[in-house]
C-alpha positions in Angstrom: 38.9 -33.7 8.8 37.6 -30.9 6.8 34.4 -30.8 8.6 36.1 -31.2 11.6 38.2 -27.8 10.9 34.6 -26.2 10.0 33.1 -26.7 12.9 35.9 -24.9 14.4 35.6 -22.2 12.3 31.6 -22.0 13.6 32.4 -22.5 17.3 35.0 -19.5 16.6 32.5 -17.2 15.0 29.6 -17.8 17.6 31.6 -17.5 20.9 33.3 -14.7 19.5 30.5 -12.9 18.0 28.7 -12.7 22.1 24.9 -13.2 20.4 22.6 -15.5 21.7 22.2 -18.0 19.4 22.7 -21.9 19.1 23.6 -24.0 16.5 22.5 -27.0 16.6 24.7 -29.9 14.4 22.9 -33.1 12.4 25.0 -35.1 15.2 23.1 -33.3 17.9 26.1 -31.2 18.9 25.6 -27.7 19.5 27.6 -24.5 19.5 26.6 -21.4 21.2 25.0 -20.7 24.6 21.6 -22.4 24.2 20.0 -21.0 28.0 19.1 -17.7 26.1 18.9 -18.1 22.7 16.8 -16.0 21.4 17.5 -17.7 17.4 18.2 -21.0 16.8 20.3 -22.4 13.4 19.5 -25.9 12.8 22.0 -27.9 10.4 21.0 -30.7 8.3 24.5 -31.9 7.2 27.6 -31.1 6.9 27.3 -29.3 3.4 25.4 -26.7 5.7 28.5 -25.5 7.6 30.0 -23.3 5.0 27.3 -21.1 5.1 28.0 -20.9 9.0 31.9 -21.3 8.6 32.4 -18.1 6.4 28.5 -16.2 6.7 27.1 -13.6 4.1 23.7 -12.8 4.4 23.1 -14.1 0.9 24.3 -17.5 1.9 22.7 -17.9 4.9 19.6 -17.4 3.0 20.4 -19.8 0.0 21.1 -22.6 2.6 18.0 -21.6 4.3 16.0 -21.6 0.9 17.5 -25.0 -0.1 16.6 -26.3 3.3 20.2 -27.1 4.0 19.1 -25.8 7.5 16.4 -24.4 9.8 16.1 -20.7 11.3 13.7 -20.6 14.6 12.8 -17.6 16.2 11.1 -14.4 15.4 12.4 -13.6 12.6 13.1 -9.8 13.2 15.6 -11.4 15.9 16.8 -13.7 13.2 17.8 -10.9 11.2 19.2 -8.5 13.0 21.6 -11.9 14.2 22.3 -12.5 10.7 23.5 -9.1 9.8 26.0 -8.6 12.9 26.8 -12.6 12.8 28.2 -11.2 8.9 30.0 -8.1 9.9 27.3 -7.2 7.4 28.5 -3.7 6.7 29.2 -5.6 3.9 25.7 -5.8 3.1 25.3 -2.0 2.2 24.9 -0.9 -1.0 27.6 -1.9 -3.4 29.3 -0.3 -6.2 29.6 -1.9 -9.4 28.3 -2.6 -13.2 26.1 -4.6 -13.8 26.5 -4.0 -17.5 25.9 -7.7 -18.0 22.7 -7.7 -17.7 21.5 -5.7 -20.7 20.5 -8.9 -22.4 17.6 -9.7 -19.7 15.5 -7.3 -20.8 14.1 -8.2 -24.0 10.4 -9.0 -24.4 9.9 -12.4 -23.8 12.8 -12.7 -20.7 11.0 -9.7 -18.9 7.9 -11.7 -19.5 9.0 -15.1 -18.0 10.8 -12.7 -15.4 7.4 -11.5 -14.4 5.7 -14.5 -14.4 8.3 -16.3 -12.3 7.6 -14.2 -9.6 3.8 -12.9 -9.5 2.4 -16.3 -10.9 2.8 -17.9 -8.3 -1.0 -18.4 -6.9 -3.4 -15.2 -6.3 -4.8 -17.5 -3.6 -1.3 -17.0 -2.0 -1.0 -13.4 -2.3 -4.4 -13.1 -0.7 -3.1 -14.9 2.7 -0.8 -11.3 3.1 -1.5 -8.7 0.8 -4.3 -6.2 1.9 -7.8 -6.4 1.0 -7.1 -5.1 -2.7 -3.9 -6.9 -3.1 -2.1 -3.9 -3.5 1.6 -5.4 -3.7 3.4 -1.9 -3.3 4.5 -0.1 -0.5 1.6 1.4 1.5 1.2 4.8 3.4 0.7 4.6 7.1 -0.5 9.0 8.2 -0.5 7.4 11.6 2.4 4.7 12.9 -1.0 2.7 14.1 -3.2 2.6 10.5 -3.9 -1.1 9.5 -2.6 -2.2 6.5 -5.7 -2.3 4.5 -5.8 1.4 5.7 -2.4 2.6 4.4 -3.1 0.9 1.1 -6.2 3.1 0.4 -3.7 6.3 2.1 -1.4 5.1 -0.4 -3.9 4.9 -3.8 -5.5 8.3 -2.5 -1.5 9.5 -2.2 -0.7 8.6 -5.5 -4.3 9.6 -7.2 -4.1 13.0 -5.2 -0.5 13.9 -6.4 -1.7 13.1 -10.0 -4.6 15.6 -9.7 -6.7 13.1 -11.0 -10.2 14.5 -12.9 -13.4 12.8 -14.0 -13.1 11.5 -17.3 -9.2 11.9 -17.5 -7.8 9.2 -19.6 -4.9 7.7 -17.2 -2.5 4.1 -17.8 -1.2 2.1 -14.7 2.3 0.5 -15.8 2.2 -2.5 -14.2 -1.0 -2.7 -12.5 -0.6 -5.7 -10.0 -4.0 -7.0 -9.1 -5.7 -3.9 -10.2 -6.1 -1.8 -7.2 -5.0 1.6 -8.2 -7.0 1.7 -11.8 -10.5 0.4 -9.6 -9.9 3.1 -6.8 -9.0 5.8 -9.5 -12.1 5.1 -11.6 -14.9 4.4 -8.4 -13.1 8.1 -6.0 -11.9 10.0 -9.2 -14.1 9.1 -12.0 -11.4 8.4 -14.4 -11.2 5.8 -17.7 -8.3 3.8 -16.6 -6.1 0.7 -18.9 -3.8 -0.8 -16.6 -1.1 -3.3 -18.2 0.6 -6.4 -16.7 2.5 -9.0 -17.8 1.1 -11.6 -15.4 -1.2 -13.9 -16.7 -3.1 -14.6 -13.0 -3.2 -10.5 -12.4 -4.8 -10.2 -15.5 -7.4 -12.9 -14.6 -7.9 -11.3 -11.4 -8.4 -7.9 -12.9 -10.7 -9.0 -15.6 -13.1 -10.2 -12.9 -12.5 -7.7 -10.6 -13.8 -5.1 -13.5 -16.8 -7.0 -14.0 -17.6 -7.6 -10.6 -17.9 -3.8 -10.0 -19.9 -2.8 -12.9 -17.2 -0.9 -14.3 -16.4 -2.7 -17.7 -16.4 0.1 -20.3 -14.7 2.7 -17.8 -12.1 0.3 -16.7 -9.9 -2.1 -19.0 -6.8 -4.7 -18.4 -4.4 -5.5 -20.9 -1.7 -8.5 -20.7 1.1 -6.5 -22.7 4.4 -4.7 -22.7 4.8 -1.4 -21.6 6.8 -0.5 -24.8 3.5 -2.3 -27.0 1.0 0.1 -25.5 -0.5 2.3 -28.7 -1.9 4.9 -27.9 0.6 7.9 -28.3 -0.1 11.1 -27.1 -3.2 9.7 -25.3 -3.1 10.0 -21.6 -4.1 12.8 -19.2 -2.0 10.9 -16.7 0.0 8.1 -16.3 1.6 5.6 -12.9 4.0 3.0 -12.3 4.1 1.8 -9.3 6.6 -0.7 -8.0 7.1 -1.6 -11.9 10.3 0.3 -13.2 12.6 -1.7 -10.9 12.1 -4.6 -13.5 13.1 -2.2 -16.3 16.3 -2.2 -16.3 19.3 0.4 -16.2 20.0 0.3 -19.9 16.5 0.6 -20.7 15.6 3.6 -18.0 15.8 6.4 -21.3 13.6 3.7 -23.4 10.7 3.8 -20.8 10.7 7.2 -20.0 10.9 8.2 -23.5 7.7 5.6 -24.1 6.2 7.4 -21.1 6.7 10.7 -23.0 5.4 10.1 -26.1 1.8 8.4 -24.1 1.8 11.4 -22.5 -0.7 14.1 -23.6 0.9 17.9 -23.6 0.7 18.8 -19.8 0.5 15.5 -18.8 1.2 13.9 -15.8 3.5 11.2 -14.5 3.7 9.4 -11.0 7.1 6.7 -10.8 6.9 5.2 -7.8 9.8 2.6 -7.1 13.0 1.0 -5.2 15.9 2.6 -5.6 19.2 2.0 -3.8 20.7 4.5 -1.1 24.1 5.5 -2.5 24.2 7.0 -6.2 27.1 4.7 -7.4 25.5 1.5 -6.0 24.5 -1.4 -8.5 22.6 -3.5 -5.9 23.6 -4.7 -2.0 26.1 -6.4 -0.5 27.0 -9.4 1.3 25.1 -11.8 -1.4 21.8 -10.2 -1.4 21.6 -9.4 -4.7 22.7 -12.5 -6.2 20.4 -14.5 -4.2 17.6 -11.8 -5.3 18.6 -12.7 -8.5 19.0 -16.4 -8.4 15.3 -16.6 -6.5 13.2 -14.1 -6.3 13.1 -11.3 -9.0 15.1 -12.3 -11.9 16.2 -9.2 -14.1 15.3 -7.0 -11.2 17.9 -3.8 -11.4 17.7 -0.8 -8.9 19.1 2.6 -9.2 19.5 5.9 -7.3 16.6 8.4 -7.1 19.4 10.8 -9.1 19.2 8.5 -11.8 15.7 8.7 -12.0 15.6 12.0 -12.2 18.1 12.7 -14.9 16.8 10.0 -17.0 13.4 11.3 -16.7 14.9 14.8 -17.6 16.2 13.7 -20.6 13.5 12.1 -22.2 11.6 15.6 -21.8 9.9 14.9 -18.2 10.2 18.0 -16.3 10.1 17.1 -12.0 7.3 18.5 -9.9 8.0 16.8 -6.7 9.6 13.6 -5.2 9.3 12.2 -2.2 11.3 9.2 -0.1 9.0 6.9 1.3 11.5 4.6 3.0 10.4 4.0 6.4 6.7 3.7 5.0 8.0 0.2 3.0 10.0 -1.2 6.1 6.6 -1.1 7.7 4.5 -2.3 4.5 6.9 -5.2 4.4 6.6 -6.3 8.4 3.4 -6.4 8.3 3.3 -8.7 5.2 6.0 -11.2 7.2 3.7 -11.5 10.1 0.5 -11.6 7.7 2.5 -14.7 5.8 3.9 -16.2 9.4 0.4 -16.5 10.5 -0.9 -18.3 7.3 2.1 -20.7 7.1 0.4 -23.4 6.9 -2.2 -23.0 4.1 0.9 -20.9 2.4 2.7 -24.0 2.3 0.0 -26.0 0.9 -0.5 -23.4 -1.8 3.0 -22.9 -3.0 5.3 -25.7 -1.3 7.9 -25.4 1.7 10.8 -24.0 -0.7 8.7 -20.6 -2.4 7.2 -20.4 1.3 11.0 -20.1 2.6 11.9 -17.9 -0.2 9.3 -14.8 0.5 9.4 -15.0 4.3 13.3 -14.4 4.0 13.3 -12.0 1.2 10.7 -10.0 2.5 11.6 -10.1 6.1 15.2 -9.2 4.2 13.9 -6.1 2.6 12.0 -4.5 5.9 15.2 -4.8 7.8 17.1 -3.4 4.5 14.6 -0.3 4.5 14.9 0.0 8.2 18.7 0.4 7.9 18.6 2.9 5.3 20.1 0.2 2.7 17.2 0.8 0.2 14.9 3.8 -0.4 11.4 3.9 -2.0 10.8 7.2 -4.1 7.9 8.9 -5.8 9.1 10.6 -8.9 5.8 13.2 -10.2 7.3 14.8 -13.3 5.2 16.5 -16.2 5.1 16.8 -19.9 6.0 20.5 -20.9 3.2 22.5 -23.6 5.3 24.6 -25.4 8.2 25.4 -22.8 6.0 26.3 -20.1 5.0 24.0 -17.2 3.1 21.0 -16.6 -0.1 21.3 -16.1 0.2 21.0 -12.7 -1.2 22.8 -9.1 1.0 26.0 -8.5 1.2 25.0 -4.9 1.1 21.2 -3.2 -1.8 22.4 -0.7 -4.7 20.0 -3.2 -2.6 17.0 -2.0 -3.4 17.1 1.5 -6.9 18.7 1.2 -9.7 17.2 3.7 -6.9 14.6 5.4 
């Protein structure tokens, strides 16, 4: 009976809702006009038609994750379904505390937090991720630059904003599979220490070092960002795509660490997501749960404001930012169809369920950046010598010198 009532609700919402798509029942029913459906839900049993019955965007994507049922089509089309099939306004930033939380971020959680999601395989990374494996978003000068193109933009970007010197002593936070310390040391002739967490990055790194002649100029370390010694002794300093794991209660701890690893007149590059409306605590509609639940656990975002006046007050004075949004909805896009096209081996590598898990949240996040739900913003802000400025460029012209 109760199913019965569901699949009323269903019918209901599709015929009323004009989209062309189909759902298909486990009885072989279907609901929807199948001649031009352009997505196609496929449900496995009758458990599967509350997620259909009542929609959020977040349970459409559990139930899609658990393999309670089957999305075909491209999945651009499958999105942009989704979020009108939801009304999913909803799905906009929402406002909120997430004051809870606070006790995720100790050591050895943010560990395990880390690991969860970048140990997965660096054999599976490698089927999307560019050349370098630069897991960040990229930076496309032209709309038509490969990916492997706007990753190097991107590194250059970031090195070019830092003012980057021969010799300078400069710490990646976070430093993924090592592609910003290697390009900083080989183009800028720096001494980099990049940190991460993950046990298969630092692997990766270690043999990337070696690989390129570069051990004594270039060093990984598996450790904390709060662990890291040496005070005072860094010309320059980036995280990239690292501080959204921080945590909001902990924003004044690592920019106060960030400070005192600064030299006097050092330099600081933040690059990270944070979310579109200044009182929002994550999205709507179930994303974030299911973010939380199943792909980054402990991951927190905030508004660029926030970043700003945290920075301030832990003695970081702002040189420049910059909103990279539409730069990530394309990053991300082109790692969806990278993944699509290595299903398969993907699958082999990391099982049907993870498979499912970073085609949705990643094909999730372009459409999220393309709708202005999420923002991406570089934060450059300096450590003061005696009251006076950074040392720092009076103008921005040495950024975009010879491009």
């Amino acid at each position: 009976m109760l199913d019965q009532l569901l699949v009323h609700q269903v019918r209901r919402r599709v015929e009323a809702s004009g989209l062309p798509f189909v759902v298909e029942l486990w009885n072989g029913e279907r609901v929807g006009a199948a001649a031009d459906a352009a997505v196609r839900v496929k449900l496995h049993q009758a458990a599967s038609l509350k997620a259909m019955a009542d929609p959020s965007l977040g349970s459409l994507a559990r139930a899609y994750v658990e393999g309670n049922l089957d999305l075909e089509g491209d999945v651009r089309d499958i999105l942009a379904l989704g979020d009108r099939l939801c009304n999913a306004g909803d799905c906009s930033p929402k406002t909120g505390s997430d004051s809870w939380k606070w006790w995720r971020h100790t050591r050895s959680k943010d560990r395990r937090n880390i690991q969860y999601h970048y140990d997965v395989s660096n054999d599976f990374y490698g089927l999307w991720l560019d050349t370098r494996r630069v897991y960040s978003c990229a930076y496309f000068k032209t709309p038509d630059m490969s990916l492997d193109a706007a990753q190097e933009a991107k590194l250059d970007h970031i090195c070019r904003k830092l003012d980057l010197q021969p010799d300078e002593q400069f710490l990646d936070i976070g430093c993924g599979w090592g592609g910003l310390i290697l390009h900083a040391a080989e183009h800028y002739g720096v001494r980099a220490v990049g940190i991460t967490l993950s046990d298969d990055q630092h692997a990766y790194v270690s043999e990337q070092i070696a690989e390129r002649g570069l051990t004594g100029r270039v060093e990984v370390r598996r450790m904390d960002y709060r662990d890291v010694p040496e005070h005072g002794g860094y010309d320059k300093i980036a995280s990239v795509g690292m501080f959204e794991h921080v945590g909001r209660p902990n924003l004044r701890t690592y920019f106060d660490k960030i400070n005192a690893l600064l030299k006097p007149g050092g330099l600081v590059l933040n690059h990270g997501i944070t979310t579109s409306e200044p009182e929002a605590s994550g999205l709507g509609s179930g994303i974030s749960e299911f973010i939380e639940d199943y792909v980054f656990p402990g991951g927190e975002l905030v508004h660029a404001s926030e970043v700003l006046r945290t920075a301030a007050g832990s003695g970081l004075e702002c040189l420049d930012a910059e909103n990279l949004r539409p730069h990530y909805g394309k990053t991300l896009w082109h790692w969806v169809t990278r993944l699509e096209a290595h299903a398969d081996e993907a699958r082999r590598l990391i099982g049907e369920q993870k498979y499912r898990i970073w085609r949705i949240y990643m094909a999730g996040s372009a459409y999220a950046f393309d709708h202005g739900w999420m923002e991406l913003w570089q934060v450059l802000a300096g450590k003061a010598v005696d009251g006076t400025q950074p040392s720092y460029p009076f103008t921005r012209d040495f950024i975009y010198r010879d491009t």
